[in-house]
py3Dmol code that shows the C-alpha trace and the ligand (Angstrom):
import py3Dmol

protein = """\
ATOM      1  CA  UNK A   1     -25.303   9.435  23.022  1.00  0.00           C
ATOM      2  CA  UNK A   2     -23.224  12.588  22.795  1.00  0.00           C
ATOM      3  CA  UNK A   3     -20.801  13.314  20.269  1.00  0.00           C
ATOM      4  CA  UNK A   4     -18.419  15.887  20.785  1.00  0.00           C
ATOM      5  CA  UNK A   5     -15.851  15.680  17.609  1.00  0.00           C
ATOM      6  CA  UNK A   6     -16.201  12.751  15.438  1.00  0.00           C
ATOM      7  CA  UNK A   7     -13.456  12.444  12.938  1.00  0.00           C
ATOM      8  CA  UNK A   8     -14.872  12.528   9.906  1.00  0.00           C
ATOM      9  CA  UNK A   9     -13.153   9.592   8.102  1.00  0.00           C
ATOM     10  CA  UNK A  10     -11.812   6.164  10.493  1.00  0.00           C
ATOM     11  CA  UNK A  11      -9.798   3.483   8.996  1.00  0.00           C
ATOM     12  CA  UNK A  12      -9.219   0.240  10.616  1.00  0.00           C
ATOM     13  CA  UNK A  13      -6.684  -2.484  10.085  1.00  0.00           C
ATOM     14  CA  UNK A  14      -8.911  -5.253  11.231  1.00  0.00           C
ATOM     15  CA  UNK A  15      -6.156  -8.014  12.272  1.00  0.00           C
ATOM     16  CA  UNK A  16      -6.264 -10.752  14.651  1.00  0.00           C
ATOM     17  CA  UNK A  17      -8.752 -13.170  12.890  1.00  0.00           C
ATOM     18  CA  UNK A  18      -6.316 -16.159  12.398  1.00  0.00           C
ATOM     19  CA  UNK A  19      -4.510 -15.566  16.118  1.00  0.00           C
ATOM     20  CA  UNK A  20      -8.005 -15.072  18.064  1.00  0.00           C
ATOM     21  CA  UNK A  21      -9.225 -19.035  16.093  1.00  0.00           C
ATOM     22  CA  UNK A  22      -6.179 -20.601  17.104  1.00  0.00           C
ATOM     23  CA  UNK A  23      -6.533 -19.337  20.403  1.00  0.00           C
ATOM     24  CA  UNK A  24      -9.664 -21.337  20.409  1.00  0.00           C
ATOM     25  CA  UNK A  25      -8.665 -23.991  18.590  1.00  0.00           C
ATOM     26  CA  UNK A  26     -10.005 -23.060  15.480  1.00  0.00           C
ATOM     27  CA  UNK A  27      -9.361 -22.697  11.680  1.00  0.00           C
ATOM     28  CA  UNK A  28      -8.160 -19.534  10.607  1.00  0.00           C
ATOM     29  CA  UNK A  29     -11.864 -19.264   8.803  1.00  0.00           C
ATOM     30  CA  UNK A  30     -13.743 -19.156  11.849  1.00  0.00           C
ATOM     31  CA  UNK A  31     -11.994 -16.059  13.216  1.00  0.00           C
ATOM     32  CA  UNK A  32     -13.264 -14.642   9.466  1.00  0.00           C
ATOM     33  CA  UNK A  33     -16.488 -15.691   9.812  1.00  0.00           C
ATOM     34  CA  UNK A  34     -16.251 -14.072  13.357  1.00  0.00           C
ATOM     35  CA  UNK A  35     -15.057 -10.820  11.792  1.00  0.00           C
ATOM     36  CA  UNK A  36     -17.222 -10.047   9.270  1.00  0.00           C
ATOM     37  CA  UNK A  37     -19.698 -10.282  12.421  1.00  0.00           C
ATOM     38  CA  UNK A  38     -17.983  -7.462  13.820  1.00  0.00           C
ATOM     39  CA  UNK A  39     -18.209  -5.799  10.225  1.00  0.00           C
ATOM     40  CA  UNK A  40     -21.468  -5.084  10.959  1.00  0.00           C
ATOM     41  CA  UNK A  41     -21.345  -4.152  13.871  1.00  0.00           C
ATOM     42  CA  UNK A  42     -19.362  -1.412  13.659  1.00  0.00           C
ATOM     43  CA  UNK A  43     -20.397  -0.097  10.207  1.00  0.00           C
ATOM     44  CA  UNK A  44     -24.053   0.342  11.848  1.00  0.00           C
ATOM     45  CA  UNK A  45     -22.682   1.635  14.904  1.00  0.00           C
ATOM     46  CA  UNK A  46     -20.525   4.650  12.675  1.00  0.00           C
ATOM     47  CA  UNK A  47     -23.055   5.095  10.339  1.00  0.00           C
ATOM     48  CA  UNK A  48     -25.584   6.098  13.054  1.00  0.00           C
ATOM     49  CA  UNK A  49     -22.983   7.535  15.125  1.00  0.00           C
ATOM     50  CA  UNK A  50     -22.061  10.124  12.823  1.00  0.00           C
ATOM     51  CA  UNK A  51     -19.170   9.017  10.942  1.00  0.00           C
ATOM     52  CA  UNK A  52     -19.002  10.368   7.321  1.00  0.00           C
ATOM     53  CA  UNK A  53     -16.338   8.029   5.895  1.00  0.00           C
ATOM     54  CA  UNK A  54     -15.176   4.198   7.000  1.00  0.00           C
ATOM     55  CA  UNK A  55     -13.288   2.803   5.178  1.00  0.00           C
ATOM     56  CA  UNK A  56     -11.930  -1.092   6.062  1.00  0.00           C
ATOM     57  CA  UNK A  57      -8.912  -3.370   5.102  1.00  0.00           C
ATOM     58  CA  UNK A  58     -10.677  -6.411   4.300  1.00  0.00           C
ATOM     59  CA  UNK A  59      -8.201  -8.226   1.472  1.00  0.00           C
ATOM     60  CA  UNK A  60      -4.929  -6.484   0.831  1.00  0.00           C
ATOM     61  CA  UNK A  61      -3.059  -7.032  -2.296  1.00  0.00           C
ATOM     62  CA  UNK A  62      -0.732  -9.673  -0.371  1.00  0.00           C
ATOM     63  CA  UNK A  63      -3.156 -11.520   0.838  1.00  0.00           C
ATOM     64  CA  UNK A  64      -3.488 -13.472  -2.516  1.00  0.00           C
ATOM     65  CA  UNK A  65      -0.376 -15.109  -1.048  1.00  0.00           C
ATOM     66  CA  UNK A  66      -2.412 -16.866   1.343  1.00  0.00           C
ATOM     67  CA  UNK A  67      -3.537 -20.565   1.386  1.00  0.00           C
ATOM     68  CA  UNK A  68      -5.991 -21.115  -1.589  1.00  0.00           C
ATOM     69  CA  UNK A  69      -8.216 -22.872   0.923  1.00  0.00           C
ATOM     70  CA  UNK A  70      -7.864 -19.463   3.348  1.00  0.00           C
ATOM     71  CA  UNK A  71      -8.654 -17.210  -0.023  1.00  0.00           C
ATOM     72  CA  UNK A  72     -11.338 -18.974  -0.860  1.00  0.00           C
ATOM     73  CA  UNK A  73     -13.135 -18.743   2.130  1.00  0.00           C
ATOM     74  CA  UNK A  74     -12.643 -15.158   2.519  1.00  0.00           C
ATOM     75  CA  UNK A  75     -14.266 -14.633  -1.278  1.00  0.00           C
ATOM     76  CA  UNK A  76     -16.997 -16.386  -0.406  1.00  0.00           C
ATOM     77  CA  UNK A  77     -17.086 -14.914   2.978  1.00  0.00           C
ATOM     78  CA  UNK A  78     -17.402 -11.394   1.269  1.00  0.00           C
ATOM     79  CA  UNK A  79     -19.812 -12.982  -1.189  1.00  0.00           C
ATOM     80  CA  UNK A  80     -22.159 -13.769   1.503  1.00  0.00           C
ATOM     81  CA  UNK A  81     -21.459 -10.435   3.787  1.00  0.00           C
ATOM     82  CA  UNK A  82     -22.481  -8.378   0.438  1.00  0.00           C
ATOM     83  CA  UNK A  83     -25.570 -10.762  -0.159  1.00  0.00           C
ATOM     84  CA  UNK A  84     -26.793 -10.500   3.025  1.00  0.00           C
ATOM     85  CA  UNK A  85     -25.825  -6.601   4.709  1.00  0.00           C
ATOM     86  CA  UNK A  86     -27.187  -4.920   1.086  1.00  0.00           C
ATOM     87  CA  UNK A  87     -30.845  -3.976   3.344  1.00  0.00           C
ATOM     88  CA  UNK A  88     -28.733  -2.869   6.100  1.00  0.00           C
ATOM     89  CA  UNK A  89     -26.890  -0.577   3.642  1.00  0.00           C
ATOM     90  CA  UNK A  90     -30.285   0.439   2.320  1.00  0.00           C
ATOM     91  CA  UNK A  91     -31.951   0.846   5.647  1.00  0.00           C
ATOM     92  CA  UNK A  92     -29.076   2.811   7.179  1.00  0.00           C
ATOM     93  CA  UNK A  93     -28.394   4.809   3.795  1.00  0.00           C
ATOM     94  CA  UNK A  94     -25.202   3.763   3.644  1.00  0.00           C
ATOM     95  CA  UNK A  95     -23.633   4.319   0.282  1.00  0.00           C
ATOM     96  CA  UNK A  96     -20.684   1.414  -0.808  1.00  0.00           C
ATOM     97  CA  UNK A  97     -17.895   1.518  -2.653  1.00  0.00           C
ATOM     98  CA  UNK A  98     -14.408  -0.159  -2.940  1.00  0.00           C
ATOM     99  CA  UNK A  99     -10.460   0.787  -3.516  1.00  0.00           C
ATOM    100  CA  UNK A 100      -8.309  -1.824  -4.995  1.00  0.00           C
ATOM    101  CA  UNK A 101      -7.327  -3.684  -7.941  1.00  0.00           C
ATOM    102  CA  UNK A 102     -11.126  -5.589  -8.275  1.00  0.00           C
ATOM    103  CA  UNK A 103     -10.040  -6.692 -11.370  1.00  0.00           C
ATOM    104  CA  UNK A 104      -8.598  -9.474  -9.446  1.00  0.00           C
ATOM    105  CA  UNK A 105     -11.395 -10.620  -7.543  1.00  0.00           C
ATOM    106  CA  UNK A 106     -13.640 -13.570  -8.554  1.00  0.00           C
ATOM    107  CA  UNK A 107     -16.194 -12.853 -11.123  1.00  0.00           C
ATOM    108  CA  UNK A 108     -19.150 -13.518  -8.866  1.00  0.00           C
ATOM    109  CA  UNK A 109     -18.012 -11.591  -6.177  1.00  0.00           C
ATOM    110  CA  UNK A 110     -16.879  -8.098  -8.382  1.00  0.00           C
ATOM    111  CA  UNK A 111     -20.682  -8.327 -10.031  1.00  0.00           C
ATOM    112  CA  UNK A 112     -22.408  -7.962  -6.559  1.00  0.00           C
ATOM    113  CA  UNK A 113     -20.105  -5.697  -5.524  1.00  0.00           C
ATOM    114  CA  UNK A 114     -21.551  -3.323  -8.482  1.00  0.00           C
ATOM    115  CA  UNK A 115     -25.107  -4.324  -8.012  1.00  0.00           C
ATOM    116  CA  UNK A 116     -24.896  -3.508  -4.157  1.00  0.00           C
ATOM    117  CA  UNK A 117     -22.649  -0.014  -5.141  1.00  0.00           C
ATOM    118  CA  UNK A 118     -25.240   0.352  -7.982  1.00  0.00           C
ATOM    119  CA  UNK A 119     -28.105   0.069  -5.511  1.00  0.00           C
ATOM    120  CA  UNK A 120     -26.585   1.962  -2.544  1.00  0.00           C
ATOM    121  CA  UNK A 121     -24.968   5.109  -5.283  1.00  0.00           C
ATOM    122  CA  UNK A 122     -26.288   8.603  -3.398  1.00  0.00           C
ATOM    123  CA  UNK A 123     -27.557   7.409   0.028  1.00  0.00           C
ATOM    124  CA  UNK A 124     -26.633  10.482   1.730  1.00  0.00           C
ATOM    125  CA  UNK A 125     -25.686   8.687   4.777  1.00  0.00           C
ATOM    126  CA  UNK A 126     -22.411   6.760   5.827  1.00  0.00           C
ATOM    127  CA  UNK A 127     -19.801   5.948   2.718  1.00  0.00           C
ATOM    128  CA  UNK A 128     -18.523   2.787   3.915  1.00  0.00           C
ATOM    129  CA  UNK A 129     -15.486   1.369   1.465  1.00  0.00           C
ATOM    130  CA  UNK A 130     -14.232  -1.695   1.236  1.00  0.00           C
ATOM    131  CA  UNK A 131     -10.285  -2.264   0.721  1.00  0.00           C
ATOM    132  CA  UNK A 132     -10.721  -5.479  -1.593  1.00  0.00           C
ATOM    133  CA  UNK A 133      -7.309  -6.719  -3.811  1.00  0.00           C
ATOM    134  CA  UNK A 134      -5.531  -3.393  -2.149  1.00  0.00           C
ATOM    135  CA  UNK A 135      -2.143  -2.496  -1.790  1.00  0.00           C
ATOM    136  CA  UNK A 136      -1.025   0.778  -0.972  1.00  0.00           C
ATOM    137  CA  UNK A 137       1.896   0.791  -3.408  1.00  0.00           C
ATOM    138  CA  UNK A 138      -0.055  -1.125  -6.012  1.00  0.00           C
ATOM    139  CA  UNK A 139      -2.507   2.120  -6.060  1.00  0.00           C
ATOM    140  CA  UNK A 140       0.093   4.711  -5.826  1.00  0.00           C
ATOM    141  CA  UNK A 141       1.852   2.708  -9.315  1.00  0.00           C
ATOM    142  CA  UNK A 142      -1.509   2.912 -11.021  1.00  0.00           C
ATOM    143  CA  UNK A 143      -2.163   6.062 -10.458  1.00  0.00           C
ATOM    144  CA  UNK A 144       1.823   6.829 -11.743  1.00  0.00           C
ATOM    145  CA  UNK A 145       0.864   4.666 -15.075  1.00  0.00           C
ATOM    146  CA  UNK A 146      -2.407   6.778 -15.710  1.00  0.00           C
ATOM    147  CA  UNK A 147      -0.291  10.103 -15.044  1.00  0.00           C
ATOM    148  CA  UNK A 148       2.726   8.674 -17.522  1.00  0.00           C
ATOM    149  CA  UNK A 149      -0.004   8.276 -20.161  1.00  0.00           C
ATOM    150  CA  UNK A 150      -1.355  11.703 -20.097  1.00  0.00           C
ATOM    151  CA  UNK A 151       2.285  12.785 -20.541  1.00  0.00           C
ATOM    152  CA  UNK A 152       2.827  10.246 -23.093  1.00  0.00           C
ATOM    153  CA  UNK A 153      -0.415  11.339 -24.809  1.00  0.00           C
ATOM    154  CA  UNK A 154       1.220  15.311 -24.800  1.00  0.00           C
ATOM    155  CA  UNK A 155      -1.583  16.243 -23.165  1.00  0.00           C
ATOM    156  CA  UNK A 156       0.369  17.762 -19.645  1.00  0.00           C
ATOM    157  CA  UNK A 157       3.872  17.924 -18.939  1.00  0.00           C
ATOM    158  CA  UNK A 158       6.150  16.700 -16.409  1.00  0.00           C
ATOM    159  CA  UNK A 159       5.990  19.520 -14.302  1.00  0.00           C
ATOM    160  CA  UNK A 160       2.528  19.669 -14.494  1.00  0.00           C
ATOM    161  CA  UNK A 161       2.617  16.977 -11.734  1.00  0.00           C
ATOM    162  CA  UNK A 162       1.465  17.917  -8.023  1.00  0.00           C
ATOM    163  CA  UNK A 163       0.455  16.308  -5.201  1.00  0.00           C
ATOM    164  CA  UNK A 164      -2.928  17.164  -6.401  1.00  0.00           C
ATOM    165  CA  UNK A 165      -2.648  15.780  -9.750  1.00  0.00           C
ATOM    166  CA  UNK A 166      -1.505  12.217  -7.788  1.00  0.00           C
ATOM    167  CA  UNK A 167      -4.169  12.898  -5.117  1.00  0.00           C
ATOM    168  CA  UNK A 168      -7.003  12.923  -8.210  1.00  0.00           C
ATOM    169  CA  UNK A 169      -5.321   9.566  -9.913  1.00  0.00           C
ATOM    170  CA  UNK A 170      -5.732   7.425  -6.713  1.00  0.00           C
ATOM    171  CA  UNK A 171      -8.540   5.453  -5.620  1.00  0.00           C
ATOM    172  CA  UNK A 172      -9.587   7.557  -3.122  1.00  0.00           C
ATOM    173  CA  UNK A 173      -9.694  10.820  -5.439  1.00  0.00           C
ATOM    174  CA  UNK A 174     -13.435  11.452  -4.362  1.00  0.00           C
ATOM    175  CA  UNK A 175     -13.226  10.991  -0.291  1.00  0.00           C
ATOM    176  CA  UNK A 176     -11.023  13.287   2.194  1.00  0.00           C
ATOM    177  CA  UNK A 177      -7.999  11.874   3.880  1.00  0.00           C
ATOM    178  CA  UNK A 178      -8.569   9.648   6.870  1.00  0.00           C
ATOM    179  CA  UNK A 179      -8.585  11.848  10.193  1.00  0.00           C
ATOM    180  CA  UNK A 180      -8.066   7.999  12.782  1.00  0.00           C
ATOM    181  CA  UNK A 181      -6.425   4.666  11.649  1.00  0.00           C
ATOM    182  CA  UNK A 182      -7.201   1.668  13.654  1.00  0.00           C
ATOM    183  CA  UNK A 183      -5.125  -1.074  14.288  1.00  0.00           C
ATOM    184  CA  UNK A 184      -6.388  -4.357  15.944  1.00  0.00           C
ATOM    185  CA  UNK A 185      -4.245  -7.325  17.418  1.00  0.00           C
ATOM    186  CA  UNK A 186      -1.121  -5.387  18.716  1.00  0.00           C
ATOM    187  CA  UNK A 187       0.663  -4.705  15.399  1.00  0.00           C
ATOM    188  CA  UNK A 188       1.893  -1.461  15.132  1.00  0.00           C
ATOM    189  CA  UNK A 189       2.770  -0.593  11.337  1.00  0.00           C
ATOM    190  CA  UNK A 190       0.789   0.270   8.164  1.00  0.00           C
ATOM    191  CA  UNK A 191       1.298  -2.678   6.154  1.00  0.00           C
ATOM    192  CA  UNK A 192       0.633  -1.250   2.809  1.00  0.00           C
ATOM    193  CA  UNK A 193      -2.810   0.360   3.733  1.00  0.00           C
ATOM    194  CA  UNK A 194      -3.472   4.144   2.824  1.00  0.00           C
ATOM    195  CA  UNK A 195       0.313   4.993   2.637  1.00  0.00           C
ATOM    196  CA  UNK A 196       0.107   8.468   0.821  1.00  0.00           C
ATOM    197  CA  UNK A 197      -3.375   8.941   2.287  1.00  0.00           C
ATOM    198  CA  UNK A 198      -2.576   8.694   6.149  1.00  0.00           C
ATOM    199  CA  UNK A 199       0.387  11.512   6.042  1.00  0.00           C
ATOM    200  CA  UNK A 200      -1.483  13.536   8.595  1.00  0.00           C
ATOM    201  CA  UNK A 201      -3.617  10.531  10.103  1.00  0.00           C
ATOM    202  CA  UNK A 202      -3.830   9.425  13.957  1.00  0.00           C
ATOM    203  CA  UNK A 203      -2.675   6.728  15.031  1.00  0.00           C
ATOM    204  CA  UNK A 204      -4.495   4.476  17.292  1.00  0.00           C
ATOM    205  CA  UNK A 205      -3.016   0.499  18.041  1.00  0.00           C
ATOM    206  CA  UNK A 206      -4.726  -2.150  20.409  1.00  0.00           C
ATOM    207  CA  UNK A 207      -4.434  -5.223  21.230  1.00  0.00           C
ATOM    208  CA  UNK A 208      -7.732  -6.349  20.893  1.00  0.00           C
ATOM    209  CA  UNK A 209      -8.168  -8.529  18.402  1.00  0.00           C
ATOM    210  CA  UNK A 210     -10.476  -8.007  15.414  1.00  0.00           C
ATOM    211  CA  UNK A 211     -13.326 -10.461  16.524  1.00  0.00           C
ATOM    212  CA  UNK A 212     -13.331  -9.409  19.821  1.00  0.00           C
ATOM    213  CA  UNK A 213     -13.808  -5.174  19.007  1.00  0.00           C
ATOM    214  CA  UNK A 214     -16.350  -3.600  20.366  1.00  0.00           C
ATOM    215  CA  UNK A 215     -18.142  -0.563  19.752  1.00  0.00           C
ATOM    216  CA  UNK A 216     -16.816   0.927  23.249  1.00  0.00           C
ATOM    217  CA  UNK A 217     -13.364  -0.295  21.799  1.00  0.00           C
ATOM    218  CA  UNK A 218     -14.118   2.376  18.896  1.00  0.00           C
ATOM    219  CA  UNK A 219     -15.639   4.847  20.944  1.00  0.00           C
ATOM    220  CA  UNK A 220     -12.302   4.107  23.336  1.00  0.00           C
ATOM    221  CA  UNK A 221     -10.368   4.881  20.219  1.00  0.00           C
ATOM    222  CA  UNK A 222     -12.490   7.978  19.122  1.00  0.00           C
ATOM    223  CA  UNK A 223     -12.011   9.491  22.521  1.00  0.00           C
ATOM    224  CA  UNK A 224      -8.201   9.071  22.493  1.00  0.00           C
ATOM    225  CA  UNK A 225      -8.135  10.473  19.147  1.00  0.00           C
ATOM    226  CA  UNK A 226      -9.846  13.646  21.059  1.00  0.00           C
ATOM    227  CA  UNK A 227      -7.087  13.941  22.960  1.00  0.00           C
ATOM    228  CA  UNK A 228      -4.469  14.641  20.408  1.00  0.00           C
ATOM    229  CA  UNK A 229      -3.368  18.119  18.898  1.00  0.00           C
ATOM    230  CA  UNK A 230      -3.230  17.978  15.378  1.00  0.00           C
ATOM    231  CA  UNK A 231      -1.140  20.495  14.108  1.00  0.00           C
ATOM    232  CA  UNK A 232      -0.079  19.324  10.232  1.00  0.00           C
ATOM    233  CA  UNK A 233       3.544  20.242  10.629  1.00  0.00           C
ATOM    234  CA  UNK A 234       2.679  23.761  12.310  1.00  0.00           C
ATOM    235  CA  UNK A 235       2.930  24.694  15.728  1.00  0.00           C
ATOM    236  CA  UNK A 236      -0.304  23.849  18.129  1.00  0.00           C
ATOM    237  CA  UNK A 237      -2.422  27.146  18.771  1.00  0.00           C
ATOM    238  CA  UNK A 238      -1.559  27.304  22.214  1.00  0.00           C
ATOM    239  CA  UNK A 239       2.091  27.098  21.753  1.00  0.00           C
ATOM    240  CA  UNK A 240       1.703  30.207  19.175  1.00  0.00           C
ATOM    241  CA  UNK A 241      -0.053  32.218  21.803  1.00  0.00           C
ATOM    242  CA  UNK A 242       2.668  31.245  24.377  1.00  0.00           C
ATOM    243  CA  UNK A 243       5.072  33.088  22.033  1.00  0.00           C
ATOM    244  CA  UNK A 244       3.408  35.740  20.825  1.00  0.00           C
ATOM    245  CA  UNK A 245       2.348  36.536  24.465  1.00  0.00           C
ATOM    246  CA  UNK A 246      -0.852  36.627  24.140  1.00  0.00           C
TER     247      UNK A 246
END
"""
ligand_1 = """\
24
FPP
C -6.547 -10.130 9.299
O -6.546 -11.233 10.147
C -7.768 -10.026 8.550
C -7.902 -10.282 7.215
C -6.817 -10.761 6.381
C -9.164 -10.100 6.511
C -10.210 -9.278 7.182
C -11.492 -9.910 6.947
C -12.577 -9.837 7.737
C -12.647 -9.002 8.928
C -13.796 -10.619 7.451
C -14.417 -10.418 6.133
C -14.646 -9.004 5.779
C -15.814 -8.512 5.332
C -15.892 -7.110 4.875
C -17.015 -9.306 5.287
P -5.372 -12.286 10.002
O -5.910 -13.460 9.289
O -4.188 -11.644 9.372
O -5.098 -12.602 11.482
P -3.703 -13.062 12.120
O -2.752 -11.916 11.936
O -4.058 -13.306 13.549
O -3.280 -14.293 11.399
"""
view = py3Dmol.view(width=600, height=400)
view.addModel(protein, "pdb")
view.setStyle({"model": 0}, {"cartoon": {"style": "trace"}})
view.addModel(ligand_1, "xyz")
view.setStyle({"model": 1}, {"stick": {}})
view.zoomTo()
view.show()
């Protein structure tokens, strides 16, 4: 398999779970059960393929609002998926971590979370994060509160605050922007998921649902993402040699 340009850090909004069930005429748990499947998948797929950072939307911070039944079965769903993938991680020296407000999550599931990050801390292979109890504004007011206290505390002043002062208060502080967000299910917004981080992200929407992606569905997506120019608010390279007649 050749690689030309792999971004180095992919996101994915992995919706569709409930919608691809019912479509079979199935609980809403099912098409979890069938997503965490594709989990795997994919994180073994990146992590071999060359992917330095993937990071997933797996609970969001509204998702508390969901049926307790549905939230249940999701926490126990993770419960399992961390039980069970930990000698994947290992084997594939994948290293774990999370982003979110864990403080929230059950008890059982927040101390394997730690054991597994514990056990996988310094694989120099994939990082593979897990967006558990996140909300994009949620993270961006934490970080705000921590900030306010150092100010509060007289130990930097207002001014002192710059986009990299926020930057090294959010949960993301130690990994680099992501370079491809992927939407599943034919949504085409952000829904509260790396807000600040995606400024200078690429896009990429299908309408695949979650438990039916595919690994030539993220290649698909990888190879569009080749496609684009990124230019970060300047002009593209090309256009600048246009005008300087070169
Ligand atoms: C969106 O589908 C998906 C979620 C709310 C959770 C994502 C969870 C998984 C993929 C499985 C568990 C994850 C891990 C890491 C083991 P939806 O329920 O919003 O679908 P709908 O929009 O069709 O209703």
């Amino acid at each position: 398999m050749t690689h030309s340009k792999r971004p180095k850090h992919i996101a994915i909004i992995m919706d569709g779970n409930g919608r691809w069930a019912k479509a079979q005429s199935e609980p809403r748990l099912y098409g979890h059960r069938a997503g965490a499947k594709v989990v795997r998948e994919i994180t073994t797929h990146a992590a071999k393929s060359g992917i330095a950072y993937l990071t997933l939307y797996a609970f969001s911070h509204e998702n508390w609002k969901r049926p307790t039944e549905e939230v249940e079965g999701l926490m126990k769903l993770l419960w399992e998926y961390l039980k069970q993938e930990k000698a994947t991680l290992l084997k594939n020296r994948i290293q774990l971590s999370s982003i979110g407000n864990a403080q929230r999550l059950p008890l059982t599931v927040r101390t394997l979370l730690a054991s597994v990050q514990k056990a996988t801390q310094g694989l120099n292979g994939m990082r593979l994060t897990l967006a558990l109890s996140y909300g994009g504004q949620d993270e961006i007011t934490r970080a705000m509160q921590k900030i306010g206290q150092k100010i509060a505390a007289g130990h930097i002043q207002p001014e002192d605050i710059n986009p990299q002062m926020i930057e090294q208060n959010l949960d993301t502080h130690d990994m680099p922007p992501p370079d491809l967000i992927i939407r599943t299910s034919g949504e085409q917004r952000l829904s509260n998921f790396l807000p600040w981080q995606s400024a200078y992200s690429e896009f990429y929407f299908t309408d695949v649902p979650w438990p039916a992606f595919t690994v030539d569905e993220f290649e698909k997506a990888i190879a569009t993402y080749n496609l684009r120019d990124r230019r970060y608010g300047q002009a593209s390279a090309s256009h600048i040699q246009l005008v300087q007649g070169q």
